[in-house]
C-alpha positions in Angstrom: 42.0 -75.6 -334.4 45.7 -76.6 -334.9 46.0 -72.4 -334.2 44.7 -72.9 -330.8 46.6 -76.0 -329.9 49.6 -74.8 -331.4 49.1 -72.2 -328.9 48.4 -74.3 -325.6 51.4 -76.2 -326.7 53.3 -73.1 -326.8 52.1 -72.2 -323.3 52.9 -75.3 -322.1 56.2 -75.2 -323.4 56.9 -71.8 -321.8 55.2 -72.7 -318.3 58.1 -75.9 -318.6 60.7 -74.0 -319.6 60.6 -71.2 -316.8 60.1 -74.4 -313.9 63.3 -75.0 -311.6 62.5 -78.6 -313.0 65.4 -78.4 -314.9 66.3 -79.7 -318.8 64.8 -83.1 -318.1 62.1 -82.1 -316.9 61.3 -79.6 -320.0 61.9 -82.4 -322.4 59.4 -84.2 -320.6 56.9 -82.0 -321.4 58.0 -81.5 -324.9 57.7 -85.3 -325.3 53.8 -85.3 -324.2 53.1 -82.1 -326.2 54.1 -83.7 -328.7 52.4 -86.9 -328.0 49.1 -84.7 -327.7 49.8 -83.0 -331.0 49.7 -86.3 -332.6 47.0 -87.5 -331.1 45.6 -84.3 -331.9 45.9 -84.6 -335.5 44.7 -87.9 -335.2 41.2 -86.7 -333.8 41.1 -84.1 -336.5 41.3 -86.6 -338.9 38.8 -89.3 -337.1 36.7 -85.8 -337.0 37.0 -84.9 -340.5 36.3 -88.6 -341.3 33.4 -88.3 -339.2 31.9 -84.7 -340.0 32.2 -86.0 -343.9 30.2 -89.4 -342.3 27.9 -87.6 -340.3 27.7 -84.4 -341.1 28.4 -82.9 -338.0 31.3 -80.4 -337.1 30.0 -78.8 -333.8 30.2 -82.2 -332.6 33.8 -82.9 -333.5 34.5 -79.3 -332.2 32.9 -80.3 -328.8 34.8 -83.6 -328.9 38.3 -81.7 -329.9 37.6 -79.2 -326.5 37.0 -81.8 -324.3 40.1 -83.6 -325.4 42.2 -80.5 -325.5 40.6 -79.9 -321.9 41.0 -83.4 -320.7 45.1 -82.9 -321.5 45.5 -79.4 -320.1 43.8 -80.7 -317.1 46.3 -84.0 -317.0 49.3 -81.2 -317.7 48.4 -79.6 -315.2 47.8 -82.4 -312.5 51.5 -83.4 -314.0 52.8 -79.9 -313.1 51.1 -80.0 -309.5 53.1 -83.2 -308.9 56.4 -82.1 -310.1 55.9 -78.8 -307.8 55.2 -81.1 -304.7 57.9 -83.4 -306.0 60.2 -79.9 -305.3 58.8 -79.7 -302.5 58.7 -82.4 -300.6 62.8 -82.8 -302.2 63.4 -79.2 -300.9 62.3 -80.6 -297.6 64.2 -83.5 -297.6 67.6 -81.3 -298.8 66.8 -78.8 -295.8 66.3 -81.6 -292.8 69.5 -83.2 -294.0 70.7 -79.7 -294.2 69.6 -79.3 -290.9 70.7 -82.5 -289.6 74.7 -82.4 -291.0 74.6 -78.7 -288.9 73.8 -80.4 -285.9 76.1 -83.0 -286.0 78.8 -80.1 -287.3 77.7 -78.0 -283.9 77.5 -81.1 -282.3 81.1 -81.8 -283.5 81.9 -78.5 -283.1 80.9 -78.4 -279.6 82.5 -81.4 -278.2 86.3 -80.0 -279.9 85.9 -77.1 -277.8 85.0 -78.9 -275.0 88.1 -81.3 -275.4 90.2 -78.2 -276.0 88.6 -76.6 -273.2 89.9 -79.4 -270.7 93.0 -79.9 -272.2 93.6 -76.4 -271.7 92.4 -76.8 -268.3 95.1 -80.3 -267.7 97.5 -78.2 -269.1 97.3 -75.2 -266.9 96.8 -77.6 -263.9 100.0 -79.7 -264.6 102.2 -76.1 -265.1 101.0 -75.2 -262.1 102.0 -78.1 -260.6 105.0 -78.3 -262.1 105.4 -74.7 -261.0 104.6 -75.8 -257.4 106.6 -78.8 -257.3 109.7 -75.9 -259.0 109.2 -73.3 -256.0 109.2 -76.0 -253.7 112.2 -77.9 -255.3 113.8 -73.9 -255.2 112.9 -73.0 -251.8 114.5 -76.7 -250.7 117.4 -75.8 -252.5 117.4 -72.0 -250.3 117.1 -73.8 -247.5 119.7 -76.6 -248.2 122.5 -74.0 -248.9 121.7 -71.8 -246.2 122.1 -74.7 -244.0 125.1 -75.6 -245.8 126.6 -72.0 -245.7 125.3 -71.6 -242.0 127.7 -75.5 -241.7 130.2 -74.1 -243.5 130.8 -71.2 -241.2 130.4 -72.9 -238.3 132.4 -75.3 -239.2 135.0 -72.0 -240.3 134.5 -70.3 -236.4 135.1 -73.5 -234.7 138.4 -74.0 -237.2 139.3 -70.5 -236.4 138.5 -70.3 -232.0 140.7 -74.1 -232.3 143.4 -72.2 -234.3 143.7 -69.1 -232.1 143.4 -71.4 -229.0 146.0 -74.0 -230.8 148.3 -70.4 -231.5 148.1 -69.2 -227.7 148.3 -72.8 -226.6 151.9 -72.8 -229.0 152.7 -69.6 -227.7 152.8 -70.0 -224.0 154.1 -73.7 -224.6 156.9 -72.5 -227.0 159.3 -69.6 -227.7 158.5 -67.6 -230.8 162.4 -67.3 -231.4 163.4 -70.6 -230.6 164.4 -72.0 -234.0 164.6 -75.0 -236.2 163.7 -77.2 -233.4 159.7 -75.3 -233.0 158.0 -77.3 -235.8 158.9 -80.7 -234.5 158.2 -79.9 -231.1 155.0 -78.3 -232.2 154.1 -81.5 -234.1 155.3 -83.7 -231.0 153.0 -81.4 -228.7 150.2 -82.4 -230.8 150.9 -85.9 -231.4 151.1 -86.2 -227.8 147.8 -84.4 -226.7 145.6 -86.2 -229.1 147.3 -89.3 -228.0 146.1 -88.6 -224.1 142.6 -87.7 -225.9 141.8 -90.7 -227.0 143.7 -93.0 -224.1 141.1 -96.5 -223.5 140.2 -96.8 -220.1 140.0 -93.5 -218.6 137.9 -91.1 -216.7 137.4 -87.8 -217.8 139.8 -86.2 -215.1 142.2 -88.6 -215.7 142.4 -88.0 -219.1 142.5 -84.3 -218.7 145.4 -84.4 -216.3 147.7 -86.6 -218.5 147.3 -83.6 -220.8 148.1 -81.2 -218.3 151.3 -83.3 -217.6 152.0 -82.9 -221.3 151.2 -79.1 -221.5 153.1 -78.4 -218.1 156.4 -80.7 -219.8 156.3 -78.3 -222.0 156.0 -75.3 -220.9 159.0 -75.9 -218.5 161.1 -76.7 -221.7 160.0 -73.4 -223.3 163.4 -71.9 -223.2 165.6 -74.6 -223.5 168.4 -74.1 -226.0 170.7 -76.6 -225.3 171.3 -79.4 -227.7 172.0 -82.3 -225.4 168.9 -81.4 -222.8 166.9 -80.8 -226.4 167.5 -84.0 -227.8 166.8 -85.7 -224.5 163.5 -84.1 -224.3 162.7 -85.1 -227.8 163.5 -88.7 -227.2 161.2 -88.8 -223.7 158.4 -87.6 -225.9 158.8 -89.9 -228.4 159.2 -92.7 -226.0 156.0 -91.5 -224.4 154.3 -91.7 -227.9 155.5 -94.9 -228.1 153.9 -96.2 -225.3 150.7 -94.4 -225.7 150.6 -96.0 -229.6 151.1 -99.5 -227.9 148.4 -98.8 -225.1 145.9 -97.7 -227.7 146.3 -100.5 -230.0 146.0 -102.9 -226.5 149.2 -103.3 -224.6 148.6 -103.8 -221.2 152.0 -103.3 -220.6 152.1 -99.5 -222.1 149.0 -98.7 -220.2 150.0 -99.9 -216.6 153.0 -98.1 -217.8 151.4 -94.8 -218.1 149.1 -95.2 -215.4 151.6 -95.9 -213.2 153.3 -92.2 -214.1 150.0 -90.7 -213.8 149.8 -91.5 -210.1 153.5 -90.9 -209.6 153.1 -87.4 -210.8 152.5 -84.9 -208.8 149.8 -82.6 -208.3 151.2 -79.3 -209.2 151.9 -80.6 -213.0 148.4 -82.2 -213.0 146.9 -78.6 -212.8 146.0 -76.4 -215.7 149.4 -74.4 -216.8 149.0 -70.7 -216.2 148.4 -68.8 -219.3 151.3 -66.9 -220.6 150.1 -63.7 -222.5 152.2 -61.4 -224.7 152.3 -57.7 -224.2 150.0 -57.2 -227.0 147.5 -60.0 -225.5 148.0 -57.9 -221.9 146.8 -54.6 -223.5 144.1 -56.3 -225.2 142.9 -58.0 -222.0 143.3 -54.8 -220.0 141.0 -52.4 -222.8 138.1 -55.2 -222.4 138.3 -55.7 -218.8 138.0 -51.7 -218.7 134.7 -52.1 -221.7 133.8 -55.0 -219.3 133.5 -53.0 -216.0 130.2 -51.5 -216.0 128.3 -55.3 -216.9 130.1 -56.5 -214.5 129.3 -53.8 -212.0 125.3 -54.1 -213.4 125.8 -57.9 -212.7 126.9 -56.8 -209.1 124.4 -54.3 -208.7 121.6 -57.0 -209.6 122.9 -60.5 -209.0 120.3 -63.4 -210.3 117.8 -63.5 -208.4 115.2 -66.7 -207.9 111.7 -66.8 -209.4 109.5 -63.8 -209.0 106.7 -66.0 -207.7 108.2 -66.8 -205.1 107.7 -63.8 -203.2 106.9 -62.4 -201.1 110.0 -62.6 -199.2 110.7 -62.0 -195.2 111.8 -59.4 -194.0 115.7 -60.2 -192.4 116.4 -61.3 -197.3 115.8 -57.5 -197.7 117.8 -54.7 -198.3 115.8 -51.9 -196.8 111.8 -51.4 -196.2 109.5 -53.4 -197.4 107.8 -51.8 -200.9 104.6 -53.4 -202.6 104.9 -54.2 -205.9 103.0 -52.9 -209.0 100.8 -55.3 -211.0 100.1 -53.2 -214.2 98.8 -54.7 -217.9 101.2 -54.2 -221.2 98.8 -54.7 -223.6 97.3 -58.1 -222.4 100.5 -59.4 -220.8 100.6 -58.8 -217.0 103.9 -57.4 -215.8 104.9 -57.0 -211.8 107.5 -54.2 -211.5 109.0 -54.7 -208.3 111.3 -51.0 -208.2 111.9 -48.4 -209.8 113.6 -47.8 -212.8 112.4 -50.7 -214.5 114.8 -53.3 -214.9 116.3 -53.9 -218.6 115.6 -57.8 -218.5 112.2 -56.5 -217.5 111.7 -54.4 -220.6 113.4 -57.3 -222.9 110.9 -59.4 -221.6 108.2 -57.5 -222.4 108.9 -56.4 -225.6 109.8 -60.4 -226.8 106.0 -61.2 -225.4 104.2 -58.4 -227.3 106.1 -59.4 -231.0 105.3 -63.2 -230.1 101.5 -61.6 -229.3 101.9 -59.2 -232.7 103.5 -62.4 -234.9 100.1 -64.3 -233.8 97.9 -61.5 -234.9 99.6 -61.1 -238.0 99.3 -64.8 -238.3 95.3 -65.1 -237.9 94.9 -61.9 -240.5 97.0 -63.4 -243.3 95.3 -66.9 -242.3 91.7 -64.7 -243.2 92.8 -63.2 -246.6 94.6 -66.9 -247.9 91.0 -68.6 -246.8 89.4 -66.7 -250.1 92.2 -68.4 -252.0 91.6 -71.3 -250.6 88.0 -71.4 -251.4 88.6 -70.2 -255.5 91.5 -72.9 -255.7 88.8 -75.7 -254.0 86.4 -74.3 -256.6 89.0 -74.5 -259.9 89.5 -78.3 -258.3 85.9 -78.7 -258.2 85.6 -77.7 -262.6 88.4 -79.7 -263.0 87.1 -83.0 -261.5 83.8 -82.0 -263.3 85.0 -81.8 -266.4 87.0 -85.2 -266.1 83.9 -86.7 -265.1 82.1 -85.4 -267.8 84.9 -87.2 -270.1 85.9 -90.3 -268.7 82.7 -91.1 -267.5 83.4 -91.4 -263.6 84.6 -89.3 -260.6 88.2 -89.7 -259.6 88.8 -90.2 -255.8 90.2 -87.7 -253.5 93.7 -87.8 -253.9 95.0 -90.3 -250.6 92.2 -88.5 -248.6 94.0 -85.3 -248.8 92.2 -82.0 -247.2 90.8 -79.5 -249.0 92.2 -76.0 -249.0 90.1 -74.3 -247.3 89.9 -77.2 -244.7 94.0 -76.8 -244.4 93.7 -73.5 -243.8 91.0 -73.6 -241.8 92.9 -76.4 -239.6 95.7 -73.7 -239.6 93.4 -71.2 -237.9 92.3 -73.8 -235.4 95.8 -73.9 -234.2 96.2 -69.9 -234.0 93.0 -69.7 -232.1 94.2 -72.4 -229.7 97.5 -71.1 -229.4 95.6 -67.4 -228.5 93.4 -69.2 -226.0 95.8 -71.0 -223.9 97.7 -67.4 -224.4 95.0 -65.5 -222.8 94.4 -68.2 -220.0 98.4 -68.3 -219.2 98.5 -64.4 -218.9 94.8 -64.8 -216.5 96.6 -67.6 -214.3 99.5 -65.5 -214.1 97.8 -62.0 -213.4 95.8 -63.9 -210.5 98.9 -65.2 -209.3 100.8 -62.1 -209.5 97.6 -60.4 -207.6 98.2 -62.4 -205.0 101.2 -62.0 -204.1 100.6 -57.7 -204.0 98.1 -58.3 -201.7 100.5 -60.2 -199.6 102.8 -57.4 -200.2 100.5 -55.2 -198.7 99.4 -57.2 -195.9 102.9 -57.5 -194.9 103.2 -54.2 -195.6 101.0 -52.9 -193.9 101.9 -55.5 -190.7 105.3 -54.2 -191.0 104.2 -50.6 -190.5 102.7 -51.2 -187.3 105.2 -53.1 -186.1 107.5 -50.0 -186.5 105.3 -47.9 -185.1 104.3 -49.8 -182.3 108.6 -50.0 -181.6 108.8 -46.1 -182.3 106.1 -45.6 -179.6 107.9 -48.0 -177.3 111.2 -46.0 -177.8 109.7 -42.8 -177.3 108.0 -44.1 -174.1 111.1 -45.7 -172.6 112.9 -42.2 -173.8 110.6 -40.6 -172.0 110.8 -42.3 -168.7 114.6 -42.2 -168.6 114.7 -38.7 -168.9 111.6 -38.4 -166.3 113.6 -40.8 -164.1 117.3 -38.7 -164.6 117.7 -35.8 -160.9 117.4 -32.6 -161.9 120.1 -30.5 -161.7 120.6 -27.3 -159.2 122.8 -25.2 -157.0 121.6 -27.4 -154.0 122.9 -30.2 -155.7 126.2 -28.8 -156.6 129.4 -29.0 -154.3 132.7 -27.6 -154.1 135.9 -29.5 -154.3 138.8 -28.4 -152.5 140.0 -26.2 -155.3 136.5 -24.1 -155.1 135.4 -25.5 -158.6 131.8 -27.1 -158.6 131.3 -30.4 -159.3 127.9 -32.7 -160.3 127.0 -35.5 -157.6 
């Protein structure tokens, strides 16, 4: 007996020990093994007591299984309840497993999101920035184009008022003349800007007191004498004088010079001739001969008035009347009056089919950016998305600003207006131009018969004087005294 149970405890021992209970668990069971073992001795003892009392050992044998039964059966029942308390603790470790992943994706998820639209703010603002950089560079372009295209303006204008300042000096003053040229130059300008800005006077007016000036001048261009120098100097001063005191409000100094302007005659109020150097005299001569055949084309075809205003009677011609062609250069109509066609004719042509060309160009490149427009209305689309998504509410249209595709559509509105009242200006003008060829022609063709109809006259009053003129014979003949023979 105490083989067997030594042998169950044993088992029992070894069933606890290879459990994933763990070391509390094992001494668990070692503590009610033991507890059994006891107990066990306990019944052997009450059974020993007993079999010597009564006699009877199968009875304490039976009583010793059933115990030993009734125990394996409770160890048992103990070990079922530890395996589901693994169990159901298994189950409890993998659902909070389960439920710290989702809250790491969850986590996880919402990071990349965040990073996702910051990534997406951050591309949006360099763009902008890179936007708002071209545009800030392309201002820039344009500013210092403007400012070089000033800039040398402003350097021609210095430069024609220079060389017209020189040749003004030139023809005023002698070259050679001395010490006395600077002051007298700066005493010829003094005194022109003076007249310029004289109060109270017309434009004429003011342009023949510096004529008077200019004229003054030029008289005194070869004056070398020191008295008739120094009183020239001191009438111009004296005249700057006056013209000071009239411009900051004399009325004395301006009835004073108005009374020389309409003392003077009219020969010095006149533009001085211009004096022109050898050099200047060549010059003049070689463009005048570069000059000679535009001026002979300007002869040969002096401006004319409107071409719809034709057609024209017959005494404003040169010669017969020819009907003009109406003929179509590529959508524009054109009506050639003669032949060779003229070179403004051919200008103008050419200028309406790159404006024509510049439109078509226009619409295609209008097509091709529409497909941008729609992707960057789409990327505007995600990105409003996505800040809704985050802050919980849509953001308004920025100051009710168009779309891109709706800009560029608006753009390719105006091209296709712009073509349309194109085409309808060139079908107004064709019918127009028609009608005047077939006026042509009906005056052509008026005119025809009209010369015929005089030809035919001509012929038949030719014909009758010569059928009304004698005929002329020997009867009709006579002799003079001389014996010659003379006509009646």
């Amino acid at each position: 007996m105490p083989t067997c149970q030594h042998k169950r405890t044993k088992s029992i021992i070894e069933a606890s020990s290879t459990s994933e209970t763990g070391v509390h668990e094992i001494a668990s069971s070692k503590a009610a093994l033991t507890k059994g073992k006891d107990e066990g001795a306990a019944v052997v003892t009450v059974g020993s007591d007993m079999s010597s009392q009564q006699g009877s050992a199968e009875e304490t044998e039976k009583l010793y299984e059933e115990r030993m039964e009734d125990e394996s059966y409770q160890a048992k029942q103990y070990l079922r309840g530890i395996e589901e308390t693994r169990a159901q603790r298994r189950i409890q470790i993998q659902e909070e497993q389960n439920r710290q992943w989702e809250q790491e994706q969850r986590r996880r998820d919402e990071e990349a999101r965040s990073e996702e639209l910051r990534n997406l703010r951050q591309r949006a603002a360099e763009r902008k920035r890179e936007a708002e950089e071209r545009v800030r560079l392309q201002e820039q372009e344009r500013q210092r184009r403007r400012e070089e295209a000033l800039r040398e303006q402003y350097r021609l204008e210095d430069l024609r008022l220079y060389n017209r300042w020189k040749t003004a000096c030139d023809s005023v003053f002698d070259a050679g003349s001395g010490a006395h040229r600077i002051a007298a130059i700066a005493l010829y300008r003094v005194l022109l800007t003076q007249c310029r800005v004289f109060p109270g006077l017309e434009l004429h007016q003011r342009h023949e007191l510096q004529n008077i000036v200019r004229n003054r001048f030029k008289q005194a261009r070869h004056t070398t004498s020191e008295r008739w120098l120094r009183l020239d100097f001191e009438a111009g001063y004296e005249a700057v004088d006056h013209l000071d005191a009239a411009i900051a409000g004399s009325d004395a100094s301006r009835d004073y010079i108005l009374q020389l302007l309409a003392r003077a005659p009219a020969k010095v109020k006149q533009d001085p001739p211009v004096v022109r150097t050898k050099r200047q005299q060549r010059l003049l001569k070689r463009n005048c001969r570069q000059d000679e055949p535009a001026e002979s084309e300007w002869q040969d075809h002096p401006p004319r008035r409107s071409i719809l205003e034709r057609p024209l009677p017959l005494d404003r011609l040169s010669g017969r009347r020819h009907v003009p062609v109406l003929f179509n250069a590529q959508g524009i109509p054109v009506l050639r009056i003669k032949k060779p066609q003229p070179h403004a004719l051919s200008a103008y042509i050419k200028d309406r089919l790159k404006k024509k060309q510049k439109q078509t160009d226009t619409r295609y490149r209008l097509d091709a950016e529409l497909e941008l427009a729609r992707t960057e209305d789409a990327w505007d689309s995600l990105l409003a998305a996505l800040t809704q998504a985050e802050d919980g509410k849509r953001e308004d249209n920025r100051s009710g600003e168009p779309s891109w595709t709706e800009a560029v559509e608006l753009s390719q509105k105006e091209n296709l207006d712009k073509h349309l009242a194109e085409k309808q200006k060139n079908r107004e003008m064709a019918e127009k131009m028609q009608a005047i060829v077939d006026q042509e022609r009906a005056l052509y063709e008026k005119e025809k018969e009209d010369l015929a109809a005089i030809r035919r006259e001509r012929k038949a009053q030719f014909a009758q004087r010569r059928s009304e003129e004698p005929k002329m014979g020997p009867s009709s003949a006579s002799l003079d005294d001389n014996g010659t023979t003379q006509s009646p």
